[in-house]
C-alpha positions as CSV (number, residue, x, y, z in Angstrom):
1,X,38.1,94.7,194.8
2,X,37.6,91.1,194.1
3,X,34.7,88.4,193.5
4,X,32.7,88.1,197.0
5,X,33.3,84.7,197.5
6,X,36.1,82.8,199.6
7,X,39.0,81.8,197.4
8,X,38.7,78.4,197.9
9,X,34.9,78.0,196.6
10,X,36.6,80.1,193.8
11,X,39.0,77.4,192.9
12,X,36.4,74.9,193.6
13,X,34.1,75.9,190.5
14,X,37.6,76.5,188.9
15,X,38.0,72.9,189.5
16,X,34.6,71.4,188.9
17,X,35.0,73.6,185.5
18,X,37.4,71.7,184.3
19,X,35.6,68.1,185.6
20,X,32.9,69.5,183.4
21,X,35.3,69.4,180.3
22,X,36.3,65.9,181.1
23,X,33.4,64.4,181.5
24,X,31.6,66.0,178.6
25,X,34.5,65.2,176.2
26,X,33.9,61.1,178.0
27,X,30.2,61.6,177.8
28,X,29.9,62.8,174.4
29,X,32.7,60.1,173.0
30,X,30.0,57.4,174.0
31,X,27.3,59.0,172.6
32,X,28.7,59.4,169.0
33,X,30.5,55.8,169.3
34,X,26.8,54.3,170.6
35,X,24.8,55.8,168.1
36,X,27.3,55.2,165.5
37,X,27.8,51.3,165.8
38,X,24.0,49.9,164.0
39,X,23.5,46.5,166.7
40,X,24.7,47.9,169.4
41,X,23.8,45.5,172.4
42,X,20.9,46.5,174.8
43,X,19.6,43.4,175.6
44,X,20.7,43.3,179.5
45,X,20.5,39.7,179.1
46,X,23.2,39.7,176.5
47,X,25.6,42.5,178.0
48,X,24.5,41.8,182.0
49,X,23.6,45.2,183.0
50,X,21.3,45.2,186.1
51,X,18.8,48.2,185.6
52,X,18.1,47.7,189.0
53,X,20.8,47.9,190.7
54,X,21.5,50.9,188.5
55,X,18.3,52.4,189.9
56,X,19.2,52.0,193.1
57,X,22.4,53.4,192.9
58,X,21.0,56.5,191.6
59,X,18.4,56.9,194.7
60,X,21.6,56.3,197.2
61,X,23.4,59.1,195.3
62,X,20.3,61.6,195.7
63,X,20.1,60.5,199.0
64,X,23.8,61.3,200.0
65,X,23.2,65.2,198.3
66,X,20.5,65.5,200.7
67,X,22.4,64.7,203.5
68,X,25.1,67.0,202.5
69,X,22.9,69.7,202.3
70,X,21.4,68.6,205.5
71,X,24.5,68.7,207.4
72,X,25.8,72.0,206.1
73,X,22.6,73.3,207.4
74,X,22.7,72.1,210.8
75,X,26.4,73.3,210.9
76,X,25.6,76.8,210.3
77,X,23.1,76.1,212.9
78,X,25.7,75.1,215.2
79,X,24.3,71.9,215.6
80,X,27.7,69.8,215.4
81,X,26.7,66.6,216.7
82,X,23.9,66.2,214.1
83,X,26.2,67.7,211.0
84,X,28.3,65.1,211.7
85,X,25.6,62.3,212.2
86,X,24.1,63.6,208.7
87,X,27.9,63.7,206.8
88,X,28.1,60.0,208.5
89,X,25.2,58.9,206.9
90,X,26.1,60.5,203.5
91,X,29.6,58.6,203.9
92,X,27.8,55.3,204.2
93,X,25.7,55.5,201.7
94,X,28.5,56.3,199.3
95,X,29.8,53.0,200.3
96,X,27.0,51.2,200.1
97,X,27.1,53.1,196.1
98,X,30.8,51.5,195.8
99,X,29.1,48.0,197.1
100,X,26.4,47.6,194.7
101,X,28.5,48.2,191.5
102,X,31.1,46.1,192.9
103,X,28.2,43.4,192.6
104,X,27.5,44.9,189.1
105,X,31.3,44.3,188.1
106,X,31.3,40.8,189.5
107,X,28.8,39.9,187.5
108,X,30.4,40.9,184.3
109,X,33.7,38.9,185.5
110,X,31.7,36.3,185.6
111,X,30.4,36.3,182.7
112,X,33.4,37.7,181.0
113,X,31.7,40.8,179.7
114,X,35.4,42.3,179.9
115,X,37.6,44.7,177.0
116,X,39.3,41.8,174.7
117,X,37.6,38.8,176.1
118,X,34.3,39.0,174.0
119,X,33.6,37.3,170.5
120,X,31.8,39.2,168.6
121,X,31.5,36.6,165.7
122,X,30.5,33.3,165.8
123,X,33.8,32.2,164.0
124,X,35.3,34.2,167.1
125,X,33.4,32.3,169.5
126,X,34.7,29.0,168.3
127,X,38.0,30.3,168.5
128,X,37.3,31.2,172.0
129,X,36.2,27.6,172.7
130,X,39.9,25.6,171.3
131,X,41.6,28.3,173.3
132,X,39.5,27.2,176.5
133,X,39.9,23.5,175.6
134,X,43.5,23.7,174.8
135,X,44.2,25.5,178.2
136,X,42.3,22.4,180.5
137,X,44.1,20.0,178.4
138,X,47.3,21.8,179.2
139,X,46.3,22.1,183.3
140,X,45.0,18.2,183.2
141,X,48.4,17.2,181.9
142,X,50.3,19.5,183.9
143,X,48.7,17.6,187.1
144,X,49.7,14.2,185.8
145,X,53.3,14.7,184.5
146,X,56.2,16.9,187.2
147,X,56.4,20.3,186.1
148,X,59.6,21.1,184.2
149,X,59.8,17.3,182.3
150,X,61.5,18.0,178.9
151,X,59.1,16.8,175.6
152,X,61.3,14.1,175.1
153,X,60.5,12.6,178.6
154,X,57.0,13.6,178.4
155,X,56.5,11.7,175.8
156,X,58.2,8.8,176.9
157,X,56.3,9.1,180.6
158,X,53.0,9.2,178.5
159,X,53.4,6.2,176.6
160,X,54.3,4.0,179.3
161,X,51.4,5.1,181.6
162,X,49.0,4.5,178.9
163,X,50.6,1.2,178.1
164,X,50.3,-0.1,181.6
165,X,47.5,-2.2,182.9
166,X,45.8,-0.7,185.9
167,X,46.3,2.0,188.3
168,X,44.3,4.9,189.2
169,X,47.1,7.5,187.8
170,X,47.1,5.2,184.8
171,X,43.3,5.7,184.4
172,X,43.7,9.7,184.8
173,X,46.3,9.0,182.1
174,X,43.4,7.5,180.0
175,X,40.7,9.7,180.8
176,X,43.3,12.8,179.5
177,X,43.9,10.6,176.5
178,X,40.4,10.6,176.0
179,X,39.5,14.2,176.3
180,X,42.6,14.7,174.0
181,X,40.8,12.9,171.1
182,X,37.4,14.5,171.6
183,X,39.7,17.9,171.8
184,X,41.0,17.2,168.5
185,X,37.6,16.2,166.8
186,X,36.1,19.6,168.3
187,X,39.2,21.7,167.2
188,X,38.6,19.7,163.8
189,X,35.0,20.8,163.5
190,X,36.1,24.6,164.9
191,X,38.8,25.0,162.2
192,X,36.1,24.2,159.3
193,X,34.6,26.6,157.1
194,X,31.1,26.6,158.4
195,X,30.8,26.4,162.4
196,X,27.5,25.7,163.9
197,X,26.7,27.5,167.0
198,X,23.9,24.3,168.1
199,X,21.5,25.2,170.5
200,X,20.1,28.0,171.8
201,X,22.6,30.0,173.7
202,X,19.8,30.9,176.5
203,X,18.1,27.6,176.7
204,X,19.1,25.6,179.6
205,X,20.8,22.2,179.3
206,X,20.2,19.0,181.2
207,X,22.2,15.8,181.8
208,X,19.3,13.7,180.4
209,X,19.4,16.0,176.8
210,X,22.3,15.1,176.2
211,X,22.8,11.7,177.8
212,X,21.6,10.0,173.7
213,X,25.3,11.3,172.9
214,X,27.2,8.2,172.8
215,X,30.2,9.8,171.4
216,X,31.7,13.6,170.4
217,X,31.2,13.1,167.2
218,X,27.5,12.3,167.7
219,X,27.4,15.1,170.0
220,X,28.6,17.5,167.1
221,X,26.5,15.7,164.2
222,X,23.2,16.8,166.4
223,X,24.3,19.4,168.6
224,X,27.1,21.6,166.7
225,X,30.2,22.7,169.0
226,X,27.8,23.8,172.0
227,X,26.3,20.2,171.8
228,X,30.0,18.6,172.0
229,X,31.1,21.3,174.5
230,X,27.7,20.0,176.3
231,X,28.3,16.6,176.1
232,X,32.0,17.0,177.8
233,X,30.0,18.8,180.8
234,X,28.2,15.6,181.0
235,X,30.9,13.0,180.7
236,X,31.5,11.7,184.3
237,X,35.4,11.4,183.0
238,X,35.9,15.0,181.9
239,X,33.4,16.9,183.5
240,X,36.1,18.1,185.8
241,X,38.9,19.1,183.2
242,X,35.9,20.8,180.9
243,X,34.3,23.0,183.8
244,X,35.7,26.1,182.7
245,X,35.0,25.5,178.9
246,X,31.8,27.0,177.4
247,X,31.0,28.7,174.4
248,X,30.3,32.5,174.9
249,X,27.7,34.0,172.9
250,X,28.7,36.4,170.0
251,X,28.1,40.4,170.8
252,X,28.6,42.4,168.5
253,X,30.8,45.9,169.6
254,X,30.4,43.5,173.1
255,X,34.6,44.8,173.3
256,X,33.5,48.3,172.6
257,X,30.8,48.1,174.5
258,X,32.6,46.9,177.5
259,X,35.7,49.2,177.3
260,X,33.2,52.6,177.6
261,X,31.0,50.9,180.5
262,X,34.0,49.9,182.8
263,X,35.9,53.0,181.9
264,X,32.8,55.5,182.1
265,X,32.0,53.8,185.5
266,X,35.4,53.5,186.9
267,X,36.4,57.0,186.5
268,X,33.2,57.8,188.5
269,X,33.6,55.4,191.4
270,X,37.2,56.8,191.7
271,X,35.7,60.2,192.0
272,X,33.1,59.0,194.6
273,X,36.3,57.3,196.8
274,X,37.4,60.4,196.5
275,X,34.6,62.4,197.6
276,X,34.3,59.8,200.6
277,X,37.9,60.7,201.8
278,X,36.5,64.0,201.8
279,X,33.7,63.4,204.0
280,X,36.6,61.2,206.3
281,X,38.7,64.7,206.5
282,X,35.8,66.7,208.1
283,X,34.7,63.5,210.2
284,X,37.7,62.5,211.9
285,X,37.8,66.5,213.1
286,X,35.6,65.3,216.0
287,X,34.2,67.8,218.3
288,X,36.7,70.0,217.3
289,X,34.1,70.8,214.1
290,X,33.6,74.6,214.3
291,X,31.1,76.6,212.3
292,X,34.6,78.0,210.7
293,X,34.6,74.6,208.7
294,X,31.5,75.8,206.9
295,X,33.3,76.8,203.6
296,X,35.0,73.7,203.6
297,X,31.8,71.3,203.9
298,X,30.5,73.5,201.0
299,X,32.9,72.6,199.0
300,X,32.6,69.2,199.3
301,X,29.3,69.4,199.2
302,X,29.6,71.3,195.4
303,X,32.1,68.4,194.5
304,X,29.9,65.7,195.7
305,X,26.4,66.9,193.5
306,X,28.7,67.1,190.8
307,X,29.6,63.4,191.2
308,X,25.8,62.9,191.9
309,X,25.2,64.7,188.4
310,X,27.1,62.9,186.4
311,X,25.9,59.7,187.4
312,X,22.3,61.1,186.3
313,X,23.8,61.7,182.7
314,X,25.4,58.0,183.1
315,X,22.6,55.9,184.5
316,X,19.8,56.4,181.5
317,X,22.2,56.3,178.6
318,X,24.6,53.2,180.1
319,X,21.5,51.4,181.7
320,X,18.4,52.5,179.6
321,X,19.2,53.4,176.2
């Protein structure tokens, strides 16, 4: 006597069982940690969520069960051609799935909505910003003087370039001596007590606000830091060196924030690759797909609602709440 069902769908539930566990243990971690940190960001144009996309990637996922379904019914039809047809389409759309939140992760790489990378002070921000301008200084210079020079020579090489007369690697030399010195004044005005954000992070700057900044120090006199940082932008000389340098608006819990979406999300679109590899196993079996592999579609079918599921539990409270 035993349970009426194949062994392998009983290890299947087995299996999902335990998925369960995981993802409820993952699921409710977020929950207490998001409901228990008071400013927890939601605006999506602070943390760069895209509700859409989200959206979107939730009707692609219903639409992939349904296909599943689909094909395991015109298998046990004996319909081969069209299980296969509706499995294929399942299989792309779980790609197109993986394609849209690579687009979603993108964005937060470019916005550096990444674990570590995130201020979530204002005094952290301005840290941020003389780490960013000491790394151009560092890649300016390492353009203009051989990698591997010792100090001493460096030092040497320097003061003869910027003693010379003309020359366009002389100029270079200049124009690095130059951003040095507005470096310093902005580092100066970073290390102080009270550090002024300046403008609106969200408002857009122009080269004709800033172009009445004669000088850095003017710059950070009406502007704070983001006025300097601004002004650098606009500076034919360094607008180069300073591309990479901005100031990054404060989040608060934007680390802890960050840390649960990528690692809520990733662990999903590893299952989903997985699921897809499934799909590949009963594809690539060609015409020699028999009505026999009906347990096995089922089971991948079980495995892939699950995945389905828990995106349903993840979408609302990631993208929504």
């Amino acid at each position: 006597m035993g349970l009426p069902i194949p062994n392998s769908k009983l290890a299947m539930w087995l299996f999902l069982g335990t998925e369960i566990m995981f993802f409820t243990g993952l699921i409710g971690s977020y929950i207490v940690l998001r409901f228990g940190s008071p400013g927890w960001p939601t605006d999506p144009a602070v943390t760069h969520i895209n509700i859409l996309a989200g959206g979107v990637n939730t009707f692609v996922l219903i639409c992939s069960s349904y296909l599943v379904v689909l094909s395991h019914e015109r298998l046990g039809r004996g319909r081969i051609g069209q299980a296969q047809l509706a499995l294929l389409g399942a299989l792309l759309l779980g790609v197109a799935f993986l394609g849209i939140k690579s687009v979603e992760y993108r964005g937060k790489f470019e916005h550096g909505i990444l674990p570590g990378q995130i201020p979530e002070t204002d005094r952290e921000s301005m840290q941020q910003v003389s780490q960013r301008l000491d790394a151009a200084s560092r890649q300016w210079l390492g353009r203009l003087i051989p990698e591997g020079t010792s100090s001493v020579e460096k030092q040497k090489l320097l003061e003869e370039k910027q003693s010379a007369d003309s020359g366009e690697t002389v100029a270079e030399f200049s124009a690095w001596s130059d951003f040095e010195l507005a470096r310093t004044v902005i580092r100066d005005r970073v290390a102080a007590e009270s550090v002024s954000l300046g403008a609106d992070p969200h408002a857009a700057t122009t080269p004709g606000e800033t172009a009445h900044f004669s000088s850095v120090e003017q710059a950070l006199e009406q502007g704070g830091v983001r006025g300097a940082i601004d002004w650098l932008h606009h500076e034919p000389r360094f607008a180069s060196a300073s591309a990479g340098v901005h100031v990054t608006q404060p989040i608060k819990y934007g680390n802890l924030f960050a840390s649960l979406y990528f690692l809520l999300t990733g662990i999903h679109a590893l299952h989903v690759i997985i699921g897809l590899f499934l799909f590949l196993t009963i594809l690539l079996r060609g015409p020699f797909l028999k009505i026999s592999a009906m347990t096995y579609l089922e089971n991948v079918g079980l495995y892939w609602h699950f995945v389905d599921l828990v995106w349903i539990f993840l979408f609302p409270l990631i993208y929504i709440l």
